[in-house]
VMD Tcl script that draws the C-alpha trace (Angstrom):
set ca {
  {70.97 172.27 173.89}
  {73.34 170.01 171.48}
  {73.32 170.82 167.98}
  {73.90 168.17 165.83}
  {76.95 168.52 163.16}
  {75.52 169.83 159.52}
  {77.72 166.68 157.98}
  {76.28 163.70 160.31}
  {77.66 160.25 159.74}
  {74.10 158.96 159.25}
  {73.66 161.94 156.57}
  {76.57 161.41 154.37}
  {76.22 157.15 154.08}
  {72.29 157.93 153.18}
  {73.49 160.54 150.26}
  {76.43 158.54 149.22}
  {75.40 154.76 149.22}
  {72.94 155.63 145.91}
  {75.31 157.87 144.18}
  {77.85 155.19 144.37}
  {75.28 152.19 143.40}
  {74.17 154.69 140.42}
  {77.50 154.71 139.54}
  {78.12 150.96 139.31}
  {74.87 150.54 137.61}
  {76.21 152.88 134.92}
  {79.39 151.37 134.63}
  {78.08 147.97 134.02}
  {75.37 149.57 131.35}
  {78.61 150.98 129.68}
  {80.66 147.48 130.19}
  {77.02 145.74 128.42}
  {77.09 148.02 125.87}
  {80.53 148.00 124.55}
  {80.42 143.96 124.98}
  {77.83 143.78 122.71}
  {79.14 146.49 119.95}
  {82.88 144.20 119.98}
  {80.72 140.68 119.81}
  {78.83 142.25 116.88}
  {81.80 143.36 114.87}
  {83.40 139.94 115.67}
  {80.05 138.34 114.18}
  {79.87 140.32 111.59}
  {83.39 139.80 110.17}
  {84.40 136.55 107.63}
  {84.04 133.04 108.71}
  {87.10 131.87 110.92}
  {85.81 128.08 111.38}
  {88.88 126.79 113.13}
  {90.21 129.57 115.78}
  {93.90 129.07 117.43}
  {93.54 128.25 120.92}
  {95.70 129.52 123.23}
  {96.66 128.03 126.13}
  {97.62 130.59 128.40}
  {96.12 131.55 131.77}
  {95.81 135.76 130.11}
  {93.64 134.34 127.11}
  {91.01 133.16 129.82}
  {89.29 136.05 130.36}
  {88.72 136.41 126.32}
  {87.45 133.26 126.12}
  {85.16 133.22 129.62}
  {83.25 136.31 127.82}
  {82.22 134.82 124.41}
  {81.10 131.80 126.36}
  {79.31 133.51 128.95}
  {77.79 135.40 125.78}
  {76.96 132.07 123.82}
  {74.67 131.18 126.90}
  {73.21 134.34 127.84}
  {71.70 134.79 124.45}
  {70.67 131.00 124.21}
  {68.91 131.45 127.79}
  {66.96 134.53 126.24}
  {65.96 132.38 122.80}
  {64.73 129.57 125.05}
  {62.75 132.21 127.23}
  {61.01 133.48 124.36}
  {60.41 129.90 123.19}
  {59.52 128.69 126.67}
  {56.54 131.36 126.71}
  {55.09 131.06 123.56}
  {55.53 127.50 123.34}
  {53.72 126.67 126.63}
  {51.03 129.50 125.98}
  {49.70 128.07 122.85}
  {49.57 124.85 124.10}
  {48.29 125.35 127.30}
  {45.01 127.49 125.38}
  {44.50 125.23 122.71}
  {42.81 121.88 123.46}
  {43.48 120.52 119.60}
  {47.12 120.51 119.63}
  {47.86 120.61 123.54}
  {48.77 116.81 123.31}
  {50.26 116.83 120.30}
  {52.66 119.61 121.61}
  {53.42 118.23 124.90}
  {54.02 114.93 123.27}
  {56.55 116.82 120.12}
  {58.11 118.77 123.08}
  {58.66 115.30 125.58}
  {60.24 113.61 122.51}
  {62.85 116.69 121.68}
  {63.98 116.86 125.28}
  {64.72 113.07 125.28}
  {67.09 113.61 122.08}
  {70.70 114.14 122.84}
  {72.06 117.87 121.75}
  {74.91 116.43 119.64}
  {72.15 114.63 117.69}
  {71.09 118.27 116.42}
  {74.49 119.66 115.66}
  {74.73 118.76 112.06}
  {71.32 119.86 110.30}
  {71.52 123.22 112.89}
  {75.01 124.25 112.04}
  {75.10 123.53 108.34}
  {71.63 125.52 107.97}
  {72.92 128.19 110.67}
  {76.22 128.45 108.02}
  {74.19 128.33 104.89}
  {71.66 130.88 105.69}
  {74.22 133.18 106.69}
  {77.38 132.51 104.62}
  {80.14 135.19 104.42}
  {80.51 135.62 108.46}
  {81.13 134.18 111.41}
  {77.43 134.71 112.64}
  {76.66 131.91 110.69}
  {78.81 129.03 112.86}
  {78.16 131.14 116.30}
  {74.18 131.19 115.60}
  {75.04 127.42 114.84}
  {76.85 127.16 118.40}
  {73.80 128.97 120.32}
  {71.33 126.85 119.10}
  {72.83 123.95 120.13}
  {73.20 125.29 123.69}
  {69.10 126.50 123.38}
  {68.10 122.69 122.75}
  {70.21 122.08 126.17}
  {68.19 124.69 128.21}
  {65.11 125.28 126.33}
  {62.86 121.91 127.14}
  {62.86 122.65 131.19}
  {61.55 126.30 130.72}
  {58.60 125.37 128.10}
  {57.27 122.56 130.99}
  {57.67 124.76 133.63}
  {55.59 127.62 131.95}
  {53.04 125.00 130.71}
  {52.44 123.82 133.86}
  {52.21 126.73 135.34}
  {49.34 128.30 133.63}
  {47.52 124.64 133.83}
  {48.11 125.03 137.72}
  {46.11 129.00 138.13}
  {43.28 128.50 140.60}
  {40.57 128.97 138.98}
  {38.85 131.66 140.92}
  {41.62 133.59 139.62}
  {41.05 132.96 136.26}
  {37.28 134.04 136.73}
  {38.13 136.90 138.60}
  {40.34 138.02 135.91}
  {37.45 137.29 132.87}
  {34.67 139.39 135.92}
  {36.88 142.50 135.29}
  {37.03 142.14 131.67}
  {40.91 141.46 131.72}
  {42.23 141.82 128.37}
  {44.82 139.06 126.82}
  {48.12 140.95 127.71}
  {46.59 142.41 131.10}
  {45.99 138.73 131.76}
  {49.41 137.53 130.95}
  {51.05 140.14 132.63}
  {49.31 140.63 135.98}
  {48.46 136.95 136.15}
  {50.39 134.55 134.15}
  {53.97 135.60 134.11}
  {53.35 136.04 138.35}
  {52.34 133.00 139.10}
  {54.42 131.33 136.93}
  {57.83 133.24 138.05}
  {59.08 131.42 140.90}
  {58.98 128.55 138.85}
  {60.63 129.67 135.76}
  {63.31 131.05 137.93}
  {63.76 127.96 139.57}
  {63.97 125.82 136.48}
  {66.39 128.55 134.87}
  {68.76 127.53 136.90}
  {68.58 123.83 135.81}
  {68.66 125.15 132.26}
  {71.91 127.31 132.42}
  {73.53 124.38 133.99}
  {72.32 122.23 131.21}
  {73.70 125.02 128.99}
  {77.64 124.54 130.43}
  {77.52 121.30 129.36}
  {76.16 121.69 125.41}
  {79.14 123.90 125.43}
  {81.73 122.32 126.01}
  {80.68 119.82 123.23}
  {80.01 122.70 121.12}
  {82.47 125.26 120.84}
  {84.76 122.32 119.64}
  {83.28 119.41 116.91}
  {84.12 117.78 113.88}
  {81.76 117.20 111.10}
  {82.52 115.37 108.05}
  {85.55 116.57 106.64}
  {84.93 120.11 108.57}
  {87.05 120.85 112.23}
  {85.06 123.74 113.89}
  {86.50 125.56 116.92}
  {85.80 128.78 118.35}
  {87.02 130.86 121.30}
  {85.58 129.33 124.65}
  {85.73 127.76 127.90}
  {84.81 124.86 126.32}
  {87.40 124.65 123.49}
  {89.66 126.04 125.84}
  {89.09 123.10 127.98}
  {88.70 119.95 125.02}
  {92.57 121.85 123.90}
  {94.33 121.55 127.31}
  {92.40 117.83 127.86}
  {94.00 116.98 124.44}
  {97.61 118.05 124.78}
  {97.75 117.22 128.68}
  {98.62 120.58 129.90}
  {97.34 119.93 133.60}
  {98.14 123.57 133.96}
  {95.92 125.14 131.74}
  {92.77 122.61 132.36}
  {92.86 123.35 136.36}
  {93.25 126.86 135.20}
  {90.12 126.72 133.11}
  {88.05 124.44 135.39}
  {88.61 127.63 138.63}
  {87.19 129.62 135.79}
  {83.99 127.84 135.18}
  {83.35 127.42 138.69}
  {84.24 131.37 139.23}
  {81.58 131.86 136.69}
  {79.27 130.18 138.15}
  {79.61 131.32 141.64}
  {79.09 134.76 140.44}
  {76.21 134.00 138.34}
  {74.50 132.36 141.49}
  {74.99 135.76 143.46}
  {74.25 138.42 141.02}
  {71.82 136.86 139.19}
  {69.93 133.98 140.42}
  {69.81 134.74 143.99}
  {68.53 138.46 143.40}
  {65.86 136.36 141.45}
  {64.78 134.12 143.41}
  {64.39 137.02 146.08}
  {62.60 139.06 143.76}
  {60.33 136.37 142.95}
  {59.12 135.18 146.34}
  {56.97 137.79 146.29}
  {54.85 135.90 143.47}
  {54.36 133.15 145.92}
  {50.54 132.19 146.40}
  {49.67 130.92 149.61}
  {47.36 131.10 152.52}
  {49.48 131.55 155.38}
  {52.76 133.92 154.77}
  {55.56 131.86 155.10}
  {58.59 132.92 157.92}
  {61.45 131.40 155.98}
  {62.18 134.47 153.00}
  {65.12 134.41 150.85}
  {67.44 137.64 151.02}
  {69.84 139.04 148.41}
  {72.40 141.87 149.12}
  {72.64 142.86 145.62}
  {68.65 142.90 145.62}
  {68.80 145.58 148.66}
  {71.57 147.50 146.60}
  {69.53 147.34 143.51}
  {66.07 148.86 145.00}
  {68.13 151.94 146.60}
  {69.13 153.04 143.62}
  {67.43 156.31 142.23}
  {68.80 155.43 139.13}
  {67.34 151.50 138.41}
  {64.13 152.55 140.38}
  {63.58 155.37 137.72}
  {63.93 153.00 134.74}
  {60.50 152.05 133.04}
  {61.45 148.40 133.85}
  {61.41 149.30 137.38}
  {58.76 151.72 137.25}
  {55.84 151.54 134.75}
  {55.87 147.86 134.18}
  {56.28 145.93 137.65}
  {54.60 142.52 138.11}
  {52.33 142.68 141.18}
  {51.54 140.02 143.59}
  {48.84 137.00 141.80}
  {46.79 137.63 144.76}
  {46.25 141.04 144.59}
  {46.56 141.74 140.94}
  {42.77 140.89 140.05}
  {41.72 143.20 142.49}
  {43.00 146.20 142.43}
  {42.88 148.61 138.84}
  {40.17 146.67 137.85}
  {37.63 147.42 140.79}
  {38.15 151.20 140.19}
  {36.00 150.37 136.51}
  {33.19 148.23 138.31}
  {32.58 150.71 141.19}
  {32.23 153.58 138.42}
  {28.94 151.40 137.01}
  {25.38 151.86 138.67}
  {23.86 149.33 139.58}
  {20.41 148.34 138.44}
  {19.35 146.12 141.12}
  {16.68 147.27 143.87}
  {16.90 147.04 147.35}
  {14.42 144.61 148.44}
  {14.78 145.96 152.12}
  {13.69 149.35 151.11}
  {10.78 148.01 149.26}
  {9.56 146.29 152.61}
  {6.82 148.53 154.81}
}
mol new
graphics top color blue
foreach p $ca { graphics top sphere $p radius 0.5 }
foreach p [lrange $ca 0 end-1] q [lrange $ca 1 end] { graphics top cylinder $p $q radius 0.2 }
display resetview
């Protein structure tokens, strides 16, 4: 009889592969974490309008990080728009046109067209630091990305078959079970889709933005998009080529970390009759769900979106079956 070795090659990649995603998982937590403790202090501290910008290739990274924050928390502002925007006027016949017809106008407005009433209230309601002209700078980027993500919600909840909608009012759904186990599903694929379009939208507000005159007043912060408007400027071939690999660096890496574990995550959502063959895969997706330590989160755990077609059908069942019925057999009644 052959025994098998205590320390199998099989054994040891199955224990190690989640201790070492665990570990990168943490390391990135720690990496989010201090990023947002040093942008905070650099908010917090006085007004610098006009920032020296340096062209060397070492200064890159620097500036690739505040930009790459400038549009992650403009994304997350037009999310939160995007949602409550399209909610209220996809549920409320009295203003429904009147919304879709402010939001249609808005989108048709270019962004530099906003930047002087945004950043002189952004500076003016918070004078004293340098939140004020960064706020100012984020805002400019959410009118870039926002507009896609509000139609794309709206027309997603106009677009719920309505047996779903019934089936969800049968079981007595309440508002947030409703938006949660119907609304956000079945509008995710396209909100991920259309994300996409807005970040893209979002790289070029910032260019324009990180680097503006107004009046009498230069503003320039530390960016990509300063970064590049300085080397343009003074010519320095070097530096622009240097700062144009970084941008598209960016952006490959955003497209395989984020949006393609997102759009693989989210064809799940999709509602149709016959399962499709064609699915999208995502390596860092696969990483991500053998991880003991992301599958223990409560993100991961207590508050997973199920599938539209299944949602309406599953807790809520449990609370019909558990009430008698009142209605009579007709066949027993019969001799």
């Amino acid at each position: 009889m052959k025994i098998q070795p205590p320390l199998a090659r099989t054994l040891v990649v199955s224990r190690r592969w989640p201790f070492l995603i665990d570990t990168a998982i943490a390391i990135c937590a720690l990496a989010i974490f201090f990023a947002i403790v040093s942008t905070g202090a650099y908010w917090l501290g006085k007004p610098v309008p006009v920032v020296p910008i340096s062209h060397s290739i070492r200064a890159l990274p620097v500036y690739a990080f505040y930009s790459v924050v400038r549009i992650t928390i403009a994304y997350l502002l037009s999310l939160i728009f995007a949602v409550s925007y399209g909610y209220i006027a996809a549920y409320n016949p009295r203003v429904e046109a009147w919304m879709i017809a402010v939001l249609d106008i808005l989108q048709s407005i270019p962004v530099l067209s906003f930047l002087p009433p945004v950043v002189l209230a952004m500076v003016a309601l918070v004078p004293g630091h340098q939140m004020g002209i960064e706020m100012g700078v984020i805002l400019l980027i959410f009118t870039g990305q926002v507009w896609n993500l509000a139609f794309s919600f709206y027309s997603s909840l106009k677009s719920i078959p309505r047996e779903m909608v019934e089936a969800s009012r049968i079981y007595r759904y309440s508002a947030w079970q409703r938006f949660w186990q119907l609304e956000m599903p079945y509008s995710a694929i396209g909100m991920v889709w259309n994300s996409i379009v807005s970040v893209a939208g979002g790289w070029f507000a910032l260019i324009a933005c990180e680097m503006f005159t107004m009046g009498d007043r230069n503003f320039q912060l530390p960016g990509l998009g300063s970064y590049l408007q300085t080397a343009t400027v003074s010519g320095d071939i070097r530096a622009l080529i240097a700062g144009f690999l970084v941008v598209i660096l960016i952006v490959v890496a955003t497209d395989q970390l984020v949006w393609r574990p997102l759009i693989a995550w989210s064809d799940k959502f999709k509602f149709e009759q016959v399962e499709s063959a064609d699915r999208v895969t995502s390596p860092i997706l696969e990483l991500l769900r053998r991880s003991s330590l992301f599958n223990s989160s409560p993100a991961a755990s207590g508050a997973t979106w199920r599938s539209p077609s299944t949602a309406a059908w599953q807790k809520p069942k449990k609370a019909a079956s558990s009430i008698p019925s009142t209605k009579t057999n007709p066949a027993a009644k019969a001799p």
